[in-house]
C-alpha positions, -999 to 999 in steps of 0.1 A, spaced: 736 413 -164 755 384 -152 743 392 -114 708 392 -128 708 358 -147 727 347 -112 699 355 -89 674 340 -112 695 310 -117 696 305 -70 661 316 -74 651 291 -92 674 266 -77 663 274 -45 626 268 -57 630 234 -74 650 229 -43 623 235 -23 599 211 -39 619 184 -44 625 182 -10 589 186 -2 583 161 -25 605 134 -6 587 146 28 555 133 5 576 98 -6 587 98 33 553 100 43 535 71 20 558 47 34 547 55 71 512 57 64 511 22 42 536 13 70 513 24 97 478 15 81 496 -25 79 505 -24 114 469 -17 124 457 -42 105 479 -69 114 478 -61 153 447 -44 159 422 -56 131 415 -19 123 431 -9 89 433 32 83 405 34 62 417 69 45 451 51 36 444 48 -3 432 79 -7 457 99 13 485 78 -3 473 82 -40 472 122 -32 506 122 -16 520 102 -47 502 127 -73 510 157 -56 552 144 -49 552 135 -90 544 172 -99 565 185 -69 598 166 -81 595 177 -114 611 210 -116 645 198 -101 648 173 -127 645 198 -154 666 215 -136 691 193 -135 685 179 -167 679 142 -153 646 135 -173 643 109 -198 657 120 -229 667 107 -261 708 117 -268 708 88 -299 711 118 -321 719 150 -302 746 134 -283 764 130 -321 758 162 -333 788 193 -325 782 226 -331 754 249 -339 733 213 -351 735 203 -317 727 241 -302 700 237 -325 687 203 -312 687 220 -281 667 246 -290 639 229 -304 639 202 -275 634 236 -253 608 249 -273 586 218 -272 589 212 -237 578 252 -232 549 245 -258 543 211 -238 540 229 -202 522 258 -213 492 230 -225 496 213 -199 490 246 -174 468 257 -199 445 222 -195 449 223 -154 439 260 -148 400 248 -152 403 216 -137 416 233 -106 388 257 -109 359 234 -109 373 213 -80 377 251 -63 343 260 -67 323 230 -60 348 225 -29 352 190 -40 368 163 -13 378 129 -13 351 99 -13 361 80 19 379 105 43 363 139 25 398 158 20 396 188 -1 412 180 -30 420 215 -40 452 227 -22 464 196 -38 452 198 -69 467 239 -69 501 221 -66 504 208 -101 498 239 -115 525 259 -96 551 227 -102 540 228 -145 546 264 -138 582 263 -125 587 237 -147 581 263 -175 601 292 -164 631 269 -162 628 259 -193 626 295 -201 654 303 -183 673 276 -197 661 284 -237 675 325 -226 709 316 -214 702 325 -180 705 287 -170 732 265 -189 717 245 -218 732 213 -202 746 214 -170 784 217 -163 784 192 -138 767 162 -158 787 134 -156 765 117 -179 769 138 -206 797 137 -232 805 174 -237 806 174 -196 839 153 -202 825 115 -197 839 92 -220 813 66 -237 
């Protein structure tokens, strides 16, 4: 069993991995395209005219993409107020219920982007000025919500720690407030 919960664990590591880094490819690549669109218009009078667009989708789509490694990780937002105070089974329990709302919050939100996916798919919608489909980006926040999901699955199962070992940050990991 523990070989199992291992693979999953580097399988989903290796996953968030994945899109993390193709989300900072996407950050990478806004600053050479603002980089590149100034440039033109300072020397050459001729700004890139798909610059906003292509920017805003790169931004959108490196958001979702980054996601899943910070769940991962554990390096969200979170409020510890309380559940850094609480030992034992209250604070297993705080855990718990933290888990289940973010797995009843991603399962809306994939629930809410399955259609909305769909209509861009089937009317082949683009972009106004340079006329990008906006599908194959638009399929991306699904799949990230999606990962997002199972490791929070993974996480509420055991098969991922709770809070991870190697969180300086966190109190139980040995960090002194």
């Amino acid at each position: 069993m523990q070989k199992i919960k291992h693979i999953i664990a580097q399988g989903l590591n290796g996953l968030a991995l994945a899109c993390a880094s193709t989300a900072a490819l996407g950050m990478v690549s806004i600053v050479g395209i603002i980089m590149y669109s100034v440039l033109m218009r300072k020397f050459a009078n001729s700004p890139v005219h798909i610059t906003e667009e292509v920017v805003g989708l790169l931004l959108s789509v490196s958001l979702f993409l980054g996601l899943p490694m910070v769940t991962l990780k554990a390096k969200h937002v979170r409020v510890a107020l309380l559940a850094d105070r609480l030992k034992g089974s209250l604070q297993t329990g705080i855990q718990i219920a933290a888990l289940l709302v973010g797995i009843v919050f991603f399962s809306w939100l994939i629930y809410e982007t399955i259609p909305w996916f769909e209509f861009a798919f089937k009317r082949s919608l683009k972009t106004e000025t340079s006329r990008i489909l906006l599908y194959p980006w638009m399929a991306l926040m699904p799949l990230s919500l999606f990962l997002t999901l199972v490791i929070f699955v993974a996480r509420l199962f055991g098969i991922i720690d709770r809070i991870p070992k190697s969180d300086p940050d966190h109190p139980i990991s040995g960090s002194a407030h």
